[in-house]
VEXLO-918947 format. One record per residue: x, y, z of N, C-alpha, C in turn; residue in one letter. Coordinates in steps of 0.2 Angstrom, whole numbers, plus 5000, padded with zeros to 4 digits. Each point is the difference from the previous one (the first is absolute). Last residue first. Example, Ala and Ser with C-alpha at 12.3 -4.5 7.8 and 13.67 -1.06 7.14 Angstrom:
REM VEXLO-918947
506449895035500450065001499650055003s
500249725000499650065000500450065000a
END
This chain:
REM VEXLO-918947
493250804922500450014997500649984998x
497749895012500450065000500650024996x
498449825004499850054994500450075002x
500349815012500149974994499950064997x
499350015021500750025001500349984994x
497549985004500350055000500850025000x
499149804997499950034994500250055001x
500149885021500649984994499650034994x
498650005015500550055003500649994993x
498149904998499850055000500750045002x
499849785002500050004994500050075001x
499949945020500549994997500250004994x
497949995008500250095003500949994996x
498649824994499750054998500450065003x
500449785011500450004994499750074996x
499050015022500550005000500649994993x
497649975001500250074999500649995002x
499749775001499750014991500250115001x
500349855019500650014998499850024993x
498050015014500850065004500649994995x
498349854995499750064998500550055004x
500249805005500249984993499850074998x
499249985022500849985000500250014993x
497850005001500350055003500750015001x
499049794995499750044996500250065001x
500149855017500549984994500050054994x
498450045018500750015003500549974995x
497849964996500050065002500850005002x
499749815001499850014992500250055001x
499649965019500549975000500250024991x
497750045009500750035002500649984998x
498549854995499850074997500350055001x
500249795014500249994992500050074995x
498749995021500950005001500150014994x
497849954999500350065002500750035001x
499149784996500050044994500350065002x
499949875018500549984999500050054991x
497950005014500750055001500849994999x
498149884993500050054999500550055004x
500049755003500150024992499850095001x
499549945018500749975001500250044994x
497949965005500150085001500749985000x
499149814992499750064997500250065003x
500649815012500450004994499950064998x
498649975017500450045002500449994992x
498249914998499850075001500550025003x
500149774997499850034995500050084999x
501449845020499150024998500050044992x
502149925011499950004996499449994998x
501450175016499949964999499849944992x
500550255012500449944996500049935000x
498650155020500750024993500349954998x
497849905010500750035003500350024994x
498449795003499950065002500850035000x
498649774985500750035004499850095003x
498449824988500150035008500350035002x
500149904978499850054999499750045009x
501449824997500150054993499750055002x
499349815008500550015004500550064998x
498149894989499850055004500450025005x
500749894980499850084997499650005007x
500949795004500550044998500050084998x
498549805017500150034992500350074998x
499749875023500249984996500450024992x
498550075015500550035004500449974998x
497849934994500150094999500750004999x
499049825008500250004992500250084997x
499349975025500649964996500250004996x
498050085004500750045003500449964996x
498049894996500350044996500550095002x
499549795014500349994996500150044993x
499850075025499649974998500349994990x
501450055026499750024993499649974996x
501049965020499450065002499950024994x
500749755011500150054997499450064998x
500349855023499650024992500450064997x
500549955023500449974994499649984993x
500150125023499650004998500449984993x
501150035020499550015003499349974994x
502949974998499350054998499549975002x
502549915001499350025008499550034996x
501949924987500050085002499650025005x
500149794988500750015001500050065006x
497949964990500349945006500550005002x
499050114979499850055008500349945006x
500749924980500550065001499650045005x
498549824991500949985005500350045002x
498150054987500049985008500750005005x
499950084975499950045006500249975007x
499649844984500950025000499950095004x
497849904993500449955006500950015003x
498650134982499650025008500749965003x
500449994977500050085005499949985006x
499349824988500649995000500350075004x
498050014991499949975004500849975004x
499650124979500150045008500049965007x
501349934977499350015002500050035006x
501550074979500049985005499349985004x
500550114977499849945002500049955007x
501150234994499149994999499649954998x
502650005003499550055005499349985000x
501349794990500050074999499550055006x
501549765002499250024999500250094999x
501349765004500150044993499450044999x
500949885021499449954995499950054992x
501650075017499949955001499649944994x
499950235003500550004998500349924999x
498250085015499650014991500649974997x
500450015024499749944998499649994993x
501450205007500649925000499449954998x
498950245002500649984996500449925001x
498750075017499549974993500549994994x
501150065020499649925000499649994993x
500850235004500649975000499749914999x
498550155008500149994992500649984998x
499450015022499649974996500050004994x
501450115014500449934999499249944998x
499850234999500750014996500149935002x
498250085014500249994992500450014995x
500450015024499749964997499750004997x
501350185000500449935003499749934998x
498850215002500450014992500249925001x
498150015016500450045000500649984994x
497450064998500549945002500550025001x
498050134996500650015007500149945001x
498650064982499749965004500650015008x
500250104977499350005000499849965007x
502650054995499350054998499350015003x
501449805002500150035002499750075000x
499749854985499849965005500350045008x
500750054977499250025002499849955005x
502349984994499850095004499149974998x
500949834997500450005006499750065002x
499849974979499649965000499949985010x
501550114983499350025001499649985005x
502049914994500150055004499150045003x
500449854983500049955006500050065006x
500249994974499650055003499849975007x
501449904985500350064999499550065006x
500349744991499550015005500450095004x
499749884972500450025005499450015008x
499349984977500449935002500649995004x
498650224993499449935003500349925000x
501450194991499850015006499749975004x
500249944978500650025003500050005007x
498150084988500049904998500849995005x
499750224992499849995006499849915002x
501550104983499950005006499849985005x
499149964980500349965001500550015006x
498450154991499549945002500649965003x
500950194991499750015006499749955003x
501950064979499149935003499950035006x
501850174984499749955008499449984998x
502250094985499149984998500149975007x
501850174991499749955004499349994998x
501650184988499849924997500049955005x
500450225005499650014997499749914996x
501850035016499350025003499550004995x
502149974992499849915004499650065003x
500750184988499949934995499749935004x
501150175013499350044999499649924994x
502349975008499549985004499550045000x
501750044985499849924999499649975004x
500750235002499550024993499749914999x
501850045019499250005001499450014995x
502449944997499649965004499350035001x
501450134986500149954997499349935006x
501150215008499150034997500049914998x
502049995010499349995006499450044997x
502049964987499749955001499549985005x
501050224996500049974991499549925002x
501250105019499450024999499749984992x
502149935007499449985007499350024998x
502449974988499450014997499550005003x
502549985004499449965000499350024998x
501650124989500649935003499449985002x
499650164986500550004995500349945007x
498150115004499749954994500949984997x
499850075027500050024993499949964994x
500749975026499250004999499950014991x
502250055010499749944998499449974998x
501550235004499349984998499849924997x
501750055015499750124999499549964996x
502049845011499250015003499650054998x
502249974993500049934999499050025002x
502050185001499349984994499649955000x
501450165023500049944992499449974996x
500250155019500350044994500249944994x
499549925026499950054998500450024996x
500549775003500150055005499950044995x
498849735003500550054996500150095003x
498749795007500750005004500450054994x
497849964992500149985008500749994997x
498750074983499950055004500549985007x
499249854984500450034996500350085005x
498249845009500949964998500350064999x
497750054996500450005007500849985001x
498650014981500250075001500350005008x
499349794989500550024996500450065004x
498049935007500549965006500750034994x
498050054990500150055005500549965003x
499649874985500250064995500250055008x
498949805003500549985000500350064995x
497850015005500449985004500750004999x
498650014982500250055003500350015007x
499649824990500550024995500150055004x
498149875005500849975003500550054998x
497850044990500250035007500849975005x
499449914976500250105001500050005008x
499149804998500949984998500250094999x
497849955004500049995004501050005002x
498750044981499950045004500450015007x
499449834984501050064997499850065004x
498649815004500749975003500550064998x
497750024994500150005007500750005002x
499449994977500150055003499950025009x
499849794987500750035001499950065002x
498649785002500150045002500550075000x
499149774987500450025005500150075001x
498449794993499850085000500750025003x
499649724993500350075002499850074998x
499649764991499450025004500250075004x
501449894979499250035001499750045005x
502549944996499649955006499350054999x
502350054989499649924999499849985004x
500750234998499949974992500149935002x
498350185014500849965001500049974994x
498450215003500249944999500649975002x
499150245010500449964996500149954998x
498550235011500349935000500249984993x
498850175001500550025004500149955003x
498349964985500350054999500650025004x
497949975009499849984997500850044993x
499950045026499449994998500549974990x
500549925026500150074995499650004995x
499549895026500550004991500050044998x
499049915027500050074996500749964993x
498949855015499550054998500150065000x
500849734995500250065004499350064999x
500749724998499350045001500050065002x
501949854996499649974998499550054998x
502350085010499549985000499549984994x
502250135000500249955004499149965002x
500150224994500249974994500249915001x
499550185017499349984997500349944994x
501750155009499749925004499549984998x
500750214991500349954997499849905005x
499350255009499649974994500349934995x
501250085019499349975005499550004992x
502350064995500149955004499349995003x
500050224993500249954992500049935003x
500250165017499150014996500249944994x
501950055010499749955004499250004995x
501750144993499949925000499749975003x
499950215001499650014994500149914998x
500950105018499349985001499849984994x
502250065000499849955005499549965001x
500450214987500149934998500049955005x
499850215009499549994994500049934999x
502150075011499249995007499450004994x
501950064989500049925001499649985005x
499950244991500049954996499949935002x
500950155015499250015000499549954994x
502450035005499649975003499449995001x
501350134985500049955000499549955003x
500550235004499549974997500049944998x
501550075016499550005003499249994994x
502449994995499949925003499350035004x
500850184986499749954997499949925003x
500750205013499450034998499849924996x
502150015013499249985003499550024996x
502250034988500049945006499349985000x
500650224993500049944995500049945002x
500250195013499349975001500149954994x
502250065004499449985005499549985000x
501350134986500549944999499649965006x
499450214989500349974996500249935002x
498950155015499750014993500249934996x
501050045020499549975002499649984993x
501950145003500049955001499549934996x
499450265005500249984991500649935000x
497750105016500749975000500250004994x
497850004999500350095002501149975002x
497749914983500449965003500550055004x
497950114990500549984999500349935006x
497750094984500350015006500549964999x
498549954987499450045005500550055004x
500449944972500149965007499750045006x
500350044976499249965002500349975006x
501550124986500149975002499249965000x
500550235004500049994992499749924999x
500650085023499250014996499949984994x
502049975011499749945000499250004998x
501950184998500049964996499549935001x
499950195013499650014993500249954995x
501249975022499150025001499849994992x
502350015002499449945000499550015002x
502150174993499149995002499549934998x
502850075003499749974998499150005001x
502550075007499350035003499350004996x
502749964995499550024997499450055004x
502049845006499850065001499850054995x
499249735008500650054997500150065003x
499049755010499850064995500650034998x
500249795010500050055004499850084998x
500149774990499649985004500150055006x
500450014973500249925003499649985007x
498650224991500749974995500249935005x
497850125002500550015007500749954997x
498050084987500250055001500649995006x
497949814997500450054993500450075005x
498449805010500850015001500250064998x
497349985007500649994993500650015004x
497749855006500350075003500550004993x
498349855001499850044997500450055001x
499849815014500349994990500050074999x
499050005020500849985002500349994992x
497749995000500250065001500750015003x
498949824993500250044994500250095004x
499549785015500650024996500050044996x
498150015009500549995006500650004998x
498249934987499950084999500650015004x
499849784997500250014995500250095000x
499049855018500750015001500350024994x
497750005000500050055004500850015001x
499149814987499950074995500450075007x
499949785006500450004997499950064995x
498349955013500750025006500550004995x
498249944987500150055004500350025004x
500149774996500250064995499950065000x
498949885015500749965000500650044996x
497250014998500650035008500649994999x
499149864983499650064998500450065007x
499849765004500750024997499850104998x
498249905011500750005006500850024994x
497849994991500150045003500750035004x
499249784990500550064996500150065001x
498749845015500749974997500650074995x
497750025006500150025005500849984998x
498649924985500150084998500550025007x
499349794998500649984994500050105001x
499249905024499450024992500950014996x
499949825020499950084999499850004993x
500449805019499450024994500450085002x
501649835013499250025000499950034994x
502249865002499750015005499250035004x
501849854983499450025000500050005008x
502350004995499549965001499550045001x
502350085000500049914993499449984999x
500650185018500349925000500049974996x
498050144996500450015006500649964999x
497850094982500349955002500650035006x
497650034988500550025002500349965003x
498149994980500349965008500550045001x
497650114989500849934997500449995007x
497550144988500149965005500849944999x
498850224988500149954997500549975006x
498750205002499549955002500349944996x
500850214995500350015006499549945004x
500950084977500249915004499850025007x
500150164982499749965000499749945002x
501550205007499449995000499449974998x
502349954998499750005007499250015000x
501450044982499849934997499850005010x
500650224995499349974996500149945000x
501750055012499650035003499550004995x
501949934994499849975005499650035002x
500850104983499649924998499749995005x
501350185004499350034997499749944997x
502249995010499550015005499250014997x
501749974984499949935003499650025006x
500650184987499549984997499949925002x
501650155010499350025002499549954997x
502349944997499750005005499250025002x
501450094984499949944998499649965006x
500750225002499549994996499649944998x
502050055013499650005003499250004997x
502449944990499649985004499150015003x
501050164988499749944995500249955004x
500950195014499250004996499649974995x
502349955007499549985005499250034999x
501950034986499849944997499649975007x
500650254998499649974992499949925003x
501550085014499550025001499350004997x
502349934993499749955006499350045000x
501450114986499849944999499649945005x
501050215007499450034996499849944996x
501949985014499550015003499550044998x
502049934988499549945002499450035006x
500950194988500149944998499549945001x
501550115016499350044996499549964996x
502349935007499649985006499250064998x
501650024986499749934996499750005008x
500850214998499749964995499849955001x
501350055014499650065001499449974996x
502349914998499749975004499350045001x
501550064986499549954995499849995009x
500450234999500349965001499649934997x
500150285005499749964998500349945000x
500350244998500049995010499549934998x
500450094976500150025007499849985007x
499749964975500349955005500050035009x
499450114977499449975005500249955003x
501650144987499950035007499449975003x
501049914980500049975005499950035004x
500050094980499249975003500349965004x
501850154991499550015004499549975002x
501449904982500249985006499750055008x
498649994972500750015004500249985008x
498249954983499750075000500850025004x
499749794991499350014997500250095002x
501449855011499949984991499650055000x
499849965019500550054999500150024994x
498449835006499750105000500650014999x
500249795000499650014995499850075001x
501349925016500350004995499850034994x
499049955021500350055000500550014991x
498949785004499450075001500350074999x
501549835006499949974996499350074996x
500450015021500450014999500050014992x
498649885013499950075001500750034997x
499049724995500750035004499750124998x
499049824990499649995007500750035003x
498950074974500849995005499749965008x
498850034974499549995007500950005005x
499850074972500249965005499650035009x
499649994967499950035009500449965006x
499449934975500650025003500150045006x
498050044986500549955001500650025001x
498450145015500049994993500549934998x
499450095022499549964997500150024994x
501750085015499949915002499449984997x
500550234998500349974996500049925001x
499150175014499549994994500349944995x
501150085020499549945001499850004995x
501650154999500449935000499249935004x
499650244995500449964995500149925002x
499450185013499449944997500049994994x
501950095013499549965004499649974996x
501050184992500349944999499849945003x
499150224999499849954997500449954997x
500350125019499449965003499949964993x
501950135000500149955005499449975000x
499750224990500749964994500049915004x
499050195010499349994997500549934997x
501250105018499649975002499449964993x
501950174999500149934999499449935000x
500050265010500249994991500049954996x
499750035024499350014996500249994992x
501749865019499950074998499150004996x
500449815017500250024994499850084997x
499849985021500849955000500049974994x
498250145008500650044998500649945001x
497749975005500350015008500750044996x
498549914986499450045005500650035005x
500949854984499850074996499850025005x
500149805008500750014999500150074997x
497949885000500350045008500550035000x
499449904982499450055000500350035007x
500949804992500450074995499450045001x
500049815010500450045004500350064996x
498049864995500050045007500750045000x
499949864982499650044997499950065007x
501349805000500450054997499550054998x
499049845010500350025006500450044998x
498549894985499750045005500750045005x
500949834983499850074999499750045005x
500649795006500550074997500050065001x
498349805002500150065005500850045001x
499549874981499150044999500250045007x
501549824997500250044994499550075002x
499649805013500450035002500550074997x
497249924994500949985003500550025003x
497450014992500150045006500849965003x
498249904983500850074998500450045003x
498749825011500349964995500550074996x
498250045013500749985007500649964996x
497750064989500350055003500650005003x
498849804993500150054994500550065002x
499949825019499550034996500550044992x
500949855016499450015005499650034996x
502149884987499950045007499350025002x
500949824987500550035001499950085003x
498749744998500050054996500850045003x
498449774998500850025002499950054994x
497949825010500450084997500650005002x
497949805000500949995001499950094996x
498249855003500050095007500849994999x
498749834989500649985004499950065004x
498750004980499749945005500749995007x
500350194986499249985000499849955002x
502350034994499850025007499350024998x
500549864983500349975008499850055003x
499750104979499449915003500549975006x
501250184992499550045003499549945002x
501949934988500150025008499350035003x
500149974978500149935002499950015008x
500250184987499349975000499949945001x
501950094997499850075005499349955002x
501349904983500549995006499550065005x
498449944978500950035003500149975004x
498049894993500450044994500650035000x
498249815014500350055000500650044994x
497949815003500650014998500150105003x
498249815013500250074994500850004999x
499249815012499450004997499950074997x
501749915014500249964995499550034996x
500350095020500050024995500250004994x
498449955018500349954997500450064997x
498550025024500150044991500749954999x
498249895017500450054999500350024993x
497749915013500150044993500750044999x
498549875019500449954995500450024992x
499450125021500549965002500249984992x
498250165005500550014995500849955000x
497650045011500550055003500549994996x
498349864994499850055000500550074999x
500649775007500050014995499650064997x
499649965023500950004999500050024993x
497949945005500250065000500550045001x
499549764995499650044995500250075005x
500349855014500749994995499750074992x
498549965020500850045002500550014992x
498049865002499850084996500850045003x
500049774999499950024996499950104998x
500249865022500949984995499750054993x
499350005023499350024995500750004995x
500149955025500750024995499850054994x
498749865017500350055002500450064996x
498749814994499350055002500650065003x
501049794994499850064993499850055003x
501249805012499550045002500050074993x
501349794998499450005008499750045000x
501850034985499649974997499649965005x
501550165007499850034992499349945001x
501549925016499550085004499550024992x
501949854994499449985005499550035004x
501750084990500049974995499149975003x
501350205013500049944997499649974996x
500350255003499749955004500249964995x
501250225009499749954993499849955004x
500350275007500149935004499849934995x
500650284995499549955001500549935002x
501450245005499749944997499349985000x
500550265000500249945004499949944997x
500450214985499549985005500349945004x
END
């Protein structure tokens, strides 16, 4: 959130009636300022359980891949799937005999079953893989190398690992648009300062506010769909990068596969798009984190103030071990420090890709849990900024106290007197530019300002401008009108605004996106779940042959 503007020492204690030191302060403490977790105060028993009471109050995760799923789903795991495809097509198409074909597949799910007994080996080298079948069944089970290549592979491979690890992005994701959008609709009458330039500039509602982010990310759900489906193409079948003479059916190998379609170039497949496909998700990741800092950066400023009116709630701060009065805010900051990371992970994939010439390794999957880890730490960031939405507490009363010590609604004040009476904008815009300097002057809040002081600072200003009629034409409860923040709030006209009722149709259509978007995650995950099923399916049949 934007800064609060501290009041002086002397401002504090001149004027209480302003500040209300006590009930404010009583519901700071409320909000959980005064309550941060000590971990002095529970022993913890393990090394797991020690760590686990810091990232409870810290948002500190380091994990090592984007889900359960995307964790077994290794480099070892797409081995097999791929020696599992190629010895179904490789028999479908007669380039392994029918005879051999039962003898070859069970060596296939040999050499995977065996990585889960002791002593099982996981090979990250395909070769390595190859050994444990030939062993197992003889030097024909390399007929499922055919018209194949590690380059074919592993540019597979990581393009079925990305894929998984943009839709546990895009998941993760959904569930910070799904915050932002119920803590909106709570807030859509909780009145807070927008800020321009560094500088309070007008009243919006704290809902219209997270709204705006709420959009923001959505556009980031729609560049998620846009790339997966560029992700989604398969290399498999076009061996180093000119296919073979095989004649190789990547079509049905990329069915097997759970991929939509192919990379058609066999160039392109293996040594090109591996370029622009993951600098293009990437990207998509560090335009997230960006925001995801900045949002951390406008609620962390609150921290920076005397009298803030948004904290975490109760618990999710952290004492300082020698200064009592400290709530420190960690999981903002390790949120804030994940989104720097992811940053700096995607720029990883960029370098590593510049100035090097096509077919080299240096660029194919540095996004990856095994070099920069973009995605591992871009679910990491946002599962840590669903946690900072879920643990804000807003004062609303303080807010808007906030607002009422600012002359943020000046603008107002220019248009209704234009609006309602055809002054011209100009000249009221240099009358309230006036009132503004002569309240700022003597330290006078909006709604304290006297009217009688209104009339006369009109006058002048109709004197500057020749106006014909220099009574001010707002009667003073206008004026206190066009002053106050929730009715400058609540006046606003027009799409997208920050009136109440527009947030509210804002917030529901933005559910609705959300829903779809779901829809379209959940369908994707369900294409590659029949797809792993058909490819199970095929490979029994060519195992249970003779």
């Amino acid at each position: 959130m934007p800064s609060l503007q501290r009041p002086t020492l002397g401002e504090i204690t001149s004027r209480p009636s302003r500040f209300l030191i006590a009930p404010v302060m009583a519901a700071i403490f409320a909000m959980g300022h005064a309550h941060a977790a000590d971990t002095l105060d529970t022993a913890c028993k393990t090394t797991a359980e020690c760590q686990a009471q810091v990232a409870k109050i810290q948002g500190v995760v380091k994990g090592d891949a984007t889900s359960a799923l995307s964790k077994s789903q290794d480099t070892f795991y797409w081995f097999g799937r791929i020696n599992m495809a190629s010895t179904v097509v490789n028999a479908e198409q007669g380039i392994i005999p029918k005879a051999q074909a039962g003898r070859i597949a069970r060596g296939v799910e040999h050499s995977i079953a065996q990585a889960t007994t002791p002593g099982g080996k996981r090979p990250t080298d395909v070769l390595q893989v190859e050994k444990i079948i030939t062993d197992a069944v003889g030097p024909e089970a390399t007929l499922i190398h055919t018209g194949r290549s590690r380059q074919d592979i592993h540019s597979t491979l990581n393009a079925a690992q990305l894929r998984l690890e943009m839709l546990d992005f895009a998941d993760a994701l959904d569930q910070v648009r799904a915050r932002l959008i119920t803590t909106a609709q709570a807030h859509t009458a909780t009145y807070v300062p927008a800020y321009t330039n560094g500088v309070q500039a007008m009243p919006i509602s704290y809902g219209h506010y997270l709204m705006a982010w709420a959009d923001s990310f959505a556009r980031d759900s729609v560049r998620i769909r846009e790339a997966y489906a560029r992700i989604n193409l398969s290399p498999m079948g076009t061996a180093v990068l000119s296919n073979s003479s095989w004649g190789i059916n990547r079509e049905r190998l990329a069915q097997l596969l759970g991929f939509d379609g192919l990379i058609v170039n066999s160039l392109d497949a293996g040594q090109i798009s591996t370029y622009d496909i993951p600098i293009e998700a990437t990207s998509i990741a560090s335009s997230t984190a960006i925001r995801v800092g900045a949002f951390m950066q406008d609620v962390h400023t609150q921290y920076h103030q005397t009298l803030p009116w948004l904290l975490l709630a109760s618990g999710k701060t952290y004492t300082s071990s020698a200064m009592p009065q400290k709530a420190n805010p960690g999981i903002i900051q390790n949120t804030r420090a994940k989104a720097s990371d992811v940053v700096a992970s995607a720029q990883a994939s960029l370098w590593r890709a510049h100035n090097v010439t096509p077919g080299m390794i240096d660029y194919k999957n540095t996004w990856s849990p095994a070099s920069a880890k973009t995605f591992v730490q871009g679910v990491e960031m946002l599962q840590q900024f669903a946690d900072v939405l879920d643990s804000l507490r807003i004062d609303p009363a303080r807010a808007l106290d906030e607002l009422e010590s600012e002359w943020t609604t000046s603008m107002e004040l220019a248009e209704a007197l234009q609006r309602s009476h055809g002054v011209p904008f100009r000249v009221g815009h240099h009358f309230a530019s006036d009132v503004v300097v002569y309240a700022k002057e003597r330290n006078i809040r909006p709604k304290d300002f006297p009217y009688a002081e209104a009339v006369r600072i009109y006058r002048e200003a109709g004197k500057k401008y020749d106006l014909k009629d220099q009574r001010l034409p707002l009667g003073e409860a206008a004026f206190r009108r066009a002053l106050s923040p929730a009715d400058m709030v609540t006046t606003r006209t027009g799409t997208g605004g920050p009136q109440p009722q527009e947030v509210t149709r804002m917030a529901t259509v933005a559910k609705d996106t959300l829903a779809k978007d779901r829809v379209w995650s959940g369908e994707a995950r369900q294409r590659l779940l029949a797809a792993e099923a058909a490819l199970n399916a095929a490979f029994e049949g060519v195992k249970s042959l003779p």
